[in-house]
MARNUMAR-849855 format. One record per residue (C-alpha): x, y, z; residue number from 1; residue in three letters. Coordinates in steps of 0.1 Angstrom, whole numbers, plus 5000, padded with zeros to 4 digits. Layout:
! residues N
SITE  east  north    up  pos  code
SITE     X      Y     Z  NUM   Ala
...
This chain:
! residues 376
SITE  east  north    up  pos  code
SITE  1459   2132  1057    1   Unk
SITE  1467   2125  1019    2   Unk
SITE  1446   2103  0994    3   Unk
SITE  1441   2093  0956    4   Unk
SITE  1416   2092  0930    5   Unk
SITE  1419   2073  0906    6   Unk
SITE  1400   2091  0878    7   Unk
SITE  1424   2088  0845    8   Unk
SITE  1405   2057  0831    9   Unk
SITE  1381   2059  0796   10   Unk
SITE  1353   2035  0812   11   Unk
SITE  1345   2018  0779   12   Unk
SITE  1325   1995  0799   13   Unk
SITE  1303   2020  0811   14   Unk
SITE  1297   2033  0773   15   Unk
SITE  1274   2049  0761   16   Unk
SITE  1272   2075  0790   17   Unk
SITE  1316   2080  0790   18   Unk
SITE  1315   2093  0754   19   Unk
SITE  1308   2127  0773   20   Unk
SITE  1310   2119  0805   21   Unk
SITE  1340   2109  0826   22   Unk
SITE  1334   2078  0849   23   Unk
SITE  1340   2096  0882   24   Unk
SITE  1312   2125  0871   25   Unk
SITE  1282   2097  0862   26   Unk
SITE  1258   2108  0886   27   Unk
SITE  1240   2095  0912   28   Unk
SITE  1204   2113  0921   29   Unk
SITE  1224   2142  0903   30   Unk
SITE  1252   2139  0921   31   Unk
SITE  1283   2125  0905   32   Unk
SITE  1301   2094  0919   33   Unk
SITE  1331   2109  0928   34   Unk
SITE  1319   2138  0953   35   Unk
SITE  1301   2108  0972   36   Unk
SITE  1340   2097  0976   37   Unk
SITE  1357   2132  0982   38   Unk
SITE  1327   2136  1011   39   Unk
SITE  1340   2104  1024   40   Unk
SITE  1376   2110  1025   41   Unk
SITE  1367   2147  1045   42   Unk
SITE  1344   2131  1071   43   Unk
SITE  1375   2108  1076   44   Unk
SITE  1399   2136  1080   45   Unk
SITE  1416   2131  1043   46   Unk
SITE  1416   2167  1029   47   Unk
SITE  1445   2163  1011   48   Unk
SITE  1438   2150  0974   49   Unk
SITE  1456   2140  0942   50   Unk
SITE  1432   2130  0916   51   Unk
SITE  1450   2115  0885   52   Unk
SITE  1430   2126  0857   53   Unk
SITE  1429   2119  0817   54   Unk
SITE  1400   2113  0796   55   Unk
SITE  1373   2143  0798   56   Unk
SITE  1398   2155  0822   57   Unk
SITE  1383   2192  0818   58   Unk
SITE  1349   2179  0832   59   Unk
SITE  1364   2172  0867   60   Unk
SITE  1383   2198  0869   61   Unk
SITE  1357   2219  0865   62   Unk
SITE  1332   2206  0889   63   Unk
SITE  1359   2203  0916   64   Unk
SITE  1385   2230  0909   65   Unk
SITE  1407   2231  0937   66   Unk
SITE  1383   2214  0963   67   Unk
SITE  1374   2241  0980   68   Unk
SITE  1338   2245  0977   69   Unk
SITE  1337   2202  0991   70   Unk
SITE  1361   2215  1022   71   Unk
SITE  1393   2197  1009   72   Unk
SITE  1421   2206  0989   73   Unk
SITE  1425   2189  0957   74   Unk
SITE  1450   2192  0928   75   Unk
SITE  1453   2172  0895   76   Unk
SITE  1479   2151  0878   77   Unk
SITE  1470   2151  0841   78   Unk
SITE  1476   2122  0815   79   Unk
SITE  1483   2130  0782   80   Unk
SITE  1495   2150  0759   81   Unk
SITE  1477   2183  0737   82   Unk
SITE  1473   2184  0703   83   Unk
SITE  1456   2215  0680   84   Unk
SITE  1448   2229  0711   85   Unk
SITE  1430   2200  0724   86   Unk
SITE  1436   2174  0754   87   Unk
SITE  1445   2139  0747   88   Unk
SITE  1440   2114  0776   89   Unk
SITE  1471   2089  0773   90   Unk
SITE  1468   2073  0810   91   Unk
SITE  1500   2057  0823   92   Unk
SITE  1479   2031  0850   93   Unk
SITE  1469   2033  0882   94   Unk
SITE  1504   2030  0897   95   Unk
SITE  1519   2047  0869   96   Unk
SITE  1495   2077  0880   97   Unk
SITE  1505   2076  0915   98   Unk
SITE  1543   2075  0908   99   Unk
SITE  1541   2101  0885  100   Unk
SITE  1528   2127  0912  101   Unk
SITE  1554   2118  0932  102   Unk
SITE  1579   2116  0909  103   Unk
SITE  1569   2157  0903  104   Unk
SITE  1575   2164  0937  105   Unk
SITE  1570   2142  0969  106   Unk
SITE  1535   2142  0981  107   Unk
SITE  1529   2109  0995  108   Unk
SITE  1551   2109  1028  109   Unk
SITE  1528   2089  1051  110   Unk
SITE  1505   2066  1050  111   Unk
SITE  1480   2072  1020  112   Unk
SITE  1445   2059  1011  113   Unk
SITE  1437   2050  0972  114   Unk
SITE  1401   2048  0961  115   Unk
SITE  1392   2038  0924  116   Unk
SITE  1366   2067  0912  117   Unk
SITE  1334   2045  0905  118   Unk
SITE  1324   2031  0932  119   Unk
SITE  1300   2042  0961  120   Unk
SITE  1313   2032  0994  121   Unk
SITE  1307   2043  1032  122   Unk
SITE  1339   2024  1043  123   Unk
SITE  1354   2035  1081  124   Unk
SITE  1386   2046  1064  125   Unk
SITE  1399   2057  1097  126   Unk
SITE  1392   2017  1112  127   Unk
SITE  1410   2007  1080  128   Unk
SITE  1437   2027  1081  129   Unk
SITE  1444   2013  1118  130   Unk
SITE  1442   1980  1107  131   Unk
SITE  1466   1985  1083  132   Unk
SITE  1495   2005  1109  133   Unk
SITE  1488   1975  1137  134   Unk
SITE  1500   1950  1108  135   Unk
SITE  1529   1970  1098  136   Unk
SITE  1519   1967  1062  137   Unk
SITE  1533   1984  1033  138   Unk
SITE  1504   1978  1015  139   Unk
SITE  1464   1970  1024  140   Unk
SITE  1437   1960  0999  141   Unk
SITE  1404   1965  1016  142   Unk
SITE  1383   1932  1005  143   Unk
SITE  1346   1928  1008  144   Unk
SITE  1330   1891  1014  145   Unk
SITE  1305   1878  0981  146   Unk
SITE  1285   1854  0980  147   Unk
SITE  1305   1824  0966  148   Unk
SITE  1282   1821  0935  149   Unk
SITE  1291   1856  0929  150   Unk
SITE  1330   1853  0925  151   Unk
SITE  1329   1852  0888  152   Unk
SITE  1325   1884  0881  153   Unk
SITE  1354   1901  0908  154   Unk
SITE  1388   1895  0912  155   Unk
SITE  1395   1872  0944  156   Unk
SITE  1422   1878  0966  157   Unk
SITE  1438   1848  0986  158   Unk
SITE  1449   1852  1026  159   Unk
SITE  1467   1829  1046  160   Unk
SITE  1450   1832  1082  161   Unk
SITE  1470   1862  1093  162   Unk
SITE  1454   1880  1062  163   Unk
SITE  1485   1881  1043  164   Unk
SITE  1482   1878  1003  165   Unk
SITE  1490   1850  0986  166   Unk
SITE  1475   1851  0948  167   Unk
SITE  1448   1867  0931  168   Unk
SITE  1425   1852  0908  169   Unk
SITE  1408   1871  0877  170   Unk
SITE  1368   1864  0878  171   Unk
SITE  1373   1821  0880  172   Unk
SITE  1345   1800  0879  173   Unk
SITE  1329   1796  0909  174   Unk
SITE  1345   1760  0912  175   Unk
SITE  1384   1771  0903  176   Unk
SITE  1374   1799  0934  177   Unk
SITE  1402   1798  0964  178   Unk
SITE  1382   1824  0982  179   Unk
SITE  1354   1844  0982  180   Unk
SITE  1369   1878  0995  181   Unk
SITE  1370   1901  0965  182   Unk
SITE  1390   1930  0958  183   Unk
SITE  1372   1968  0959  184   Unk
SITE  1398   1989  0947  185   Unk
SITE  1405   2004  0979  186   Unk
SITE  1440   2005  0987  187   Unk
SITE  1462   2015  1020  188   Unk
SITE  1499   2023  1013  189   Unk
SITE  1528   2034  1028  190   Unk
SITE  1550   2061  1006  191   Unk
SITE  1576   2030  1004  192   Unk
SITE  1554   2015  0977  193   Unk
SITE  1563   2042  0950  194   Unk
SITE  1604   2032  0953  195   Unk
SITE  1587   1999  0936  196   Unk
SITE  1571   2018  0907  197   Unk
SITE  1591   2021  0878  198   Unk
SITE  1591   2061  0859  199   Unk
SITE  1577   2068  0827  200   Unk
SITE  1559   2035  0821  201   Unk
SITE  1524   2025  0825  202   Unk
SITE  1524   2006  0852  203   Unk
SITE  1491   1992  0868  204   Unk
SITE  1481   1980  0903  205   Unk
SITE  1465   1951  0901  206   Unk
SITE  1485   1939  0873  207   Unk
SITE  1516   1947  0878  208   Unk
SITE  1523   1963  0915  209   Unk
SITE  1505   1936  0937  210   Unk
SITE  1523   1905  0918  211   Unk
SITE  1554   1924  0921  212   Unk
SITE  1549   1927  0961  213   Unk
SITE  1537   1890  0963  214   Unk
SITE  1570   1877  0945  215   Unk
SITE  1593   1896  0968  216   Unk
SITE  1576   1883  0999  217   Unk
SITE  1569   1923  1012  218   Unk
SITE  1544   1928  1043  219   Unk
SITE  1509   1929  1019  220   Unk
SITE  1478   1921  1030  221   Unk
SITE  1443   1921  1031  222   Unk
SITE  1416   1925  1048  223   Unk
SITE  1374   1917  1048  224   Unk
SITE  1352   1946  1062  225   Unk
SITE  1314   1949  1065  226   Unk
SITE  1310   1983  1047  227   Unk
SITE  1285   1987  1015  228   Unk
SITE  1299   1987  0980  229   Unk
SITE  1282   1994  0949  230   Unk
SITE  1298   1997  0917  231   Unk
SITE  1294   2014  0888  232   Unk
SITE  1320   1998  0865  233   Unk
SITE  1296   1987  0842  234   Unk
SITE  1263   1997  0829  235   Unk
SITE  1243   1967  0843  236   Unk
SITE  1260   1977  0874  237   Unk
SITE  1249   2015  0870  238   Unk
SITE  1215   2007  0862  239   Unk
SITE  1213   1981  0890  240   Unk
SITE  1231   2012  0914  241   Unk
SITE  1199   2041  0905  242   Unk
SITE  1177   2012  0915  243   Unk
SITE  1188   2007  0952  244   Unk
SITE  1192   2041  0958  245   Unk
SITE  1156   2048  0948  246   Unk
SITE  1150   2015  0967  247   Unk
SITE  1167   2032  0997  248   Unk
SITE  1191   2003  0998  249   Unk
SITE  1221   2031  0999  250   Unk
SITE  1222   2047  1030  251   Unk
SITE  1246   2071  1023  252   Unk
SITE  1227   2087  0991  253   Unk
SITE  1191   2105  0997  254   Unk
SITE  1170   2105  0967  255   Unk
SITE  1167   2147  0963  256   Unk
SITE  1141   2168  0956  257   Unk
SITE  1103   2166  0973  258   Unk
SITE  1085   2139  0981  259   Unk
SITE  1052   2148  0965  260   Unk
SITE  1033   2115  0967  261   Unk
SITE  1044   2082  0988  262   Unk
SITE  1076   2072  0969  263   Unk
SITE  1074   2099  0940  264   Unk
SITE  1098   2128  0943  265   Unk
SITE  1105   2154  0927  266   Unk
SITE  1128   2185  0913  267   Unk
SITE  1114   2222  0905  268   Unk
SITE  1089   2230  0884  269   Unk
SITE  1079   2194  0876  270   Unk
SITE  1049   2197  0844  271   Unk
SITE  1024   2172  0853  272   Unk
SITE  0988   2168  0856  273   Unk
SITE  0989   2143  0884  274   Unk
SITE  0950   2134  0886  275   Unk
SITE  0959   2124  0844  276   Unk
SITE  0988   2101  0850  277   Unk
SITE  0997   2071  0864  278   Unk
SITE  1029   2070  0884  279   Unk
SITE  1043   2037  0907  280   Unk
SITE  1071   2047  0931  281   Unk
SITE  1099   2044  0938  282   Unk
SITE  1100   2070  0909  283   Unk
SITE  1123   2104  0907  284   Unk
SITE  1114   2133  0885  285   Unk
SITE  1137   2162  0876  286   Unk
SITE  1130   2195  0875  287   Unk
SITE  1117   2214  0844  288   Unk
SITE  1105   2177  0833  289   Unk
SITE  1068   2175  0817  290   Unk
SITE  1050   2146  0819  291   Unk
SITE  1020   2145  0792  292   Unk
SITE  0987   2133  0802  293   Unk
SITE  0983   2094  0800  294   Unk
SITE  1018   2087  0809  295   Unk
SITE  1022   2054  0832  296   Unk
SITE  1055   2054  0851  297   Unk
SITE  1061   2023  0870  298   Unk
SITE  1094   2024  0895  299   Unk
SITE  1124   2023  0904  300   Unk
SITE  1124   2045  0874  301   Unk
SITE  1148   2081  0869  302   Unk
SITE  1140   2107  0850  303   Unk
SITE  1165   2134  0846  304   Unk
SITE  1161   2173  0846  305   Unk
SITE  1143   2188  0815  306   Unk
SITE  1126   2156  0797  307   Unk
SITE  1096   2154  0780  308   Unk
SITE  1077   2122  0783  309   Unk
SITE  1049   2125  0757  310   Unk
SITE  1010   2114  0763  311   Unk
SITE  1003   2077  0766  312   Unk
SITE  1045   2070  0767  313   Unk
SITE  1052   2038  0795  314   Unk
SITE  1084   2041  0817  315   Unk
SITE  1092   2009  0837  316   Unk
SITE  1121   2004  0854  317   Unk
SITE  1140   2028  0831  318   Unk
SITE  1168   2055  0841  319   Unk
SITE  1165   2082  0813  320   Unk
SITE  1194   2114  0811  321   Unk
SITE  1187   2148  0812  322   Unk
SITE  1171   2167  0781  323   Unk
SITE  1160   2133  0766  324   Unk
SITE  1123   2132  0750  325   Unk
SITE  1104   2099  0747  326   Unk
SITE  1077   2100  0721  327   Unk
SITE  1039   2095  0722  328   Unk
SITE  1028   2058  0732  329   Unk
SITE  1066   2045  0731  330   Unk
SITE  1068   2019  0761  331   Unk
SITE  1103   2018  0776  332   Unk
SITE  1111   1987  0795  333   Unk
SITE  1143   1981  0814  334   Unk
SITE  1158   2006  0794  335   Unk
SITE  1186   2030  0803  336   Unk
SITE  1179   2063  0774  337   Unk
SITE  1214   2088  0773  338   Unk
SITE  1213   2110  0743  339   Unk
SITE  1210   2095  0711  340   Unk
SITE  1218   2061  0728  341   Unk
SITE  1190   2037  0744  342   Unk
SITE  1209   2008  0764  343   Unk
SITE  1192   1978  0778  344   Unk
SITE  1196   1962  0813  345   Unk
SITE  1224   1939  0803  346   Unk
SITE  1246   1974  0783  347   Unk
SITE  1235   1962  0754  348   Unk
SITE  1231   1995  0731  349   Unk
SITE  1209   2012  0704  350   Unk
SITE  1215   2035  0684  351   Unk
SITE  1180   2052  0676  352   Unk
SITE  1192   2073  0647  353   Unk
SITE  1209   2045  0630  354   Unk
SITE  1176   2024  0641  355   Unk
SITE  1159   2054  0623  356   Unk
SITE  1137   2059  0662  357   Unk
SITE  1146   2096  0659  358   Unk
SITE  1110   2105  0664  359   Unk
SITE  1111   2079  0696  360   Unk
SITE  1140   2090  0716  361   Unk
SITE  1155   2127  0710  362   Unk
SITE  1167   2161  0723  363   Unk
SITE  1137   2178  0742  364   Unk
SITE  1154   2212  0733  365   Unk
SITE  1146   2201  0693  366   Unk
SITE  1111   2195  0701  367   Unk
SITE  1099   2224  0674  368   Unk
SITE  1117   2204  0649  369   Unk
SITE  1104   2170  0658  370   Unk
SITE  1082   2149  0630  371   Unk
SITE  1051   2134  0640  372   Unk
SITE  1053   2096  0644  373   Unk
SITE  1054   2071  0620  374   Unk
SITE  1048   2033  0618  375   Unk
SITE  1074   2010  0619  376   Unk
């Protein structure tokens, strides 16, 4: 069976981390989002995917190639254009990816499953795909139920009692709300959908494709499943999404590593006097990470491979990247450190250079050339 990924887009709301980093390849425990997805379509007997691809594109297809190595076969639709011998993501939307593949040569000739590239998910995709042949659809949006003070921040998607669509509506306030189902990004279609995609234009699904189907009265619907959804559009979202898996609130992601004390794990070769530190689970450690004496890490807290948290340094509630280095006695709260970059809870950003923190939050692999603390 065939199947999409969507993975073209910039994710500027998950900046800092996609300056270098493609959405679909921020990872989770060290693994990134989108193999989470491509293990889910095999286990459902997709092994058959297109992956539209733009910004960063080289990073993905790096890691996946042709699929192989994950027991699927995948190829790659690219978006853009190259200049001076360099890529240049231009994405053409969501639909405007999918009709593009096709327009190549036919690939979608049955029905075909379309999953958005930041989300983790361990939807029955074979129940769902059912579902949507027994209704004779043309097109399915997979819909999960919120909590009605919740709408807000989704779009909502409005059934009659048949499931059919009638109207969306962009985050409303939770009193303007005609429903409390909520689209995931998780699309069913039948290869008829692309005849309604025009060439060469961008050309999105939400915006464009599902009004288009709604006006002309076509068999679309929707429908609510119990399945577990967490996204990582945005980086409240991401930092929220580290924190349940190290909760064990994601069943479908392990925390890796060993479990060397009740709720601490950890990668190889972890530096760390453990008699001399204080460390509250749920707490992840990466390998070739040293952890100076007097160190209190309170959890959830991730700490990637090949950090240096320096003597008498507090982590709480943090996720720091790999090869970061957090000075002596800095105390990290709530704090999400990627590179140069130190990013609060709400995505709100800090730039520790222009901040002059250089001494705070840095390289680990520059640690020769580091000065020692100043006053601020």
């Amino acid at each position: 069976m065939k199947a999409m990924i969507l993975a073209a887009g910039k994710g500027t709301r998950v900046r800092p981390i996609t300056f270098t980093i493609p959405k679909p390849m921020i990872p989770i425990m060290q693994k990134p989002v989108m193999e989470f997805l491509v293990d889910l379509l095999r286990q459902h007997g997709f092994d058959e995917i297109m992956v539209n691809v733009s910004h960063l594109a080289d990073e993905i297809e790096s890691y996946f190639r042709d699929g192989q190595g994950f027991g699927v076969d995948i190829a790659y639709s690219f978006e853009g254009r190259i200049e001076d011998g360099m890529l240049i993501g231009d994405a053409v939307g969501s639909a405007g990816g999918m009709k593009r593949i096709q327009d190549f040569s036919p690939f979608f000739d049955d029905t075909f499953i379309v999953l958005c590239g930041d989300a983790l998910i361990d939807l029955d995709l074979t129940a769902a795909v059912e579902w949507h042949r027994q209704k004779g659809s043309m097109a399915t949006i997979i819909m999960k139920t919120v909590d009605p003070n919740d709408v807000s921040s989704y779009g909502v998607v409005v059934t009659d009692e048949e499931g059919r669509i009638k109207s969306f509506q962009e985050k409303p306030t939770v009193d303007e709300a005609l429903s409390n189902t909520i689209n995931t990004g998780i699309y069913i279609f039948e290869p008829e959908i692309l005849d309604l995609i025009p060439s060469g234009e961008e050309f999105d699904i939400g915006g464009d494709l599902f009004p288009k189907l709604v006006s002309m009265n076509l068999p679309f619907y929707g429908v609510a499943m119990d399945f577990q959804w967490v996204d990582i559009g945005k980086v409240p979202d991401y930092w929220h999404a580290i924190r349940s898996v190290l909760k064990g609130e994601v069943k479908n992601v392990a925390i890796p590593g060993r479990e060397v004390k009740p709720g601490i794990y950890t990668g190889l070769n972890v530096d760390v006097n453990w008699d001399k530190v204080d460390i509250q689970g749920p707490v992840y450690i990466g390998g070739m990470t040293r952890i100076d004496d007097g160190v209190k890490i309170i959890g959830p807290t991730m700490i990637g491979p090949n950090c240096h948290i320096c003597k008498g340094a507090t982590v709480d509630n943090s996720v720091i990247f790999e090869y970061s280095r957090l000075g002596p006695e800095a105390n990290l709260v709530d704090k999400l450190v990627f590179g140069r970059y130190c990013v609060d809870k709400t995505g709100v950003s800090l730039d520790v250079r222009t901040a002059a923190l250089d001494w705070l939050i840095t390289d680990v692999r520059q640690d020769a050339h580091v000065p020692a603390p100043v006053m601020i």
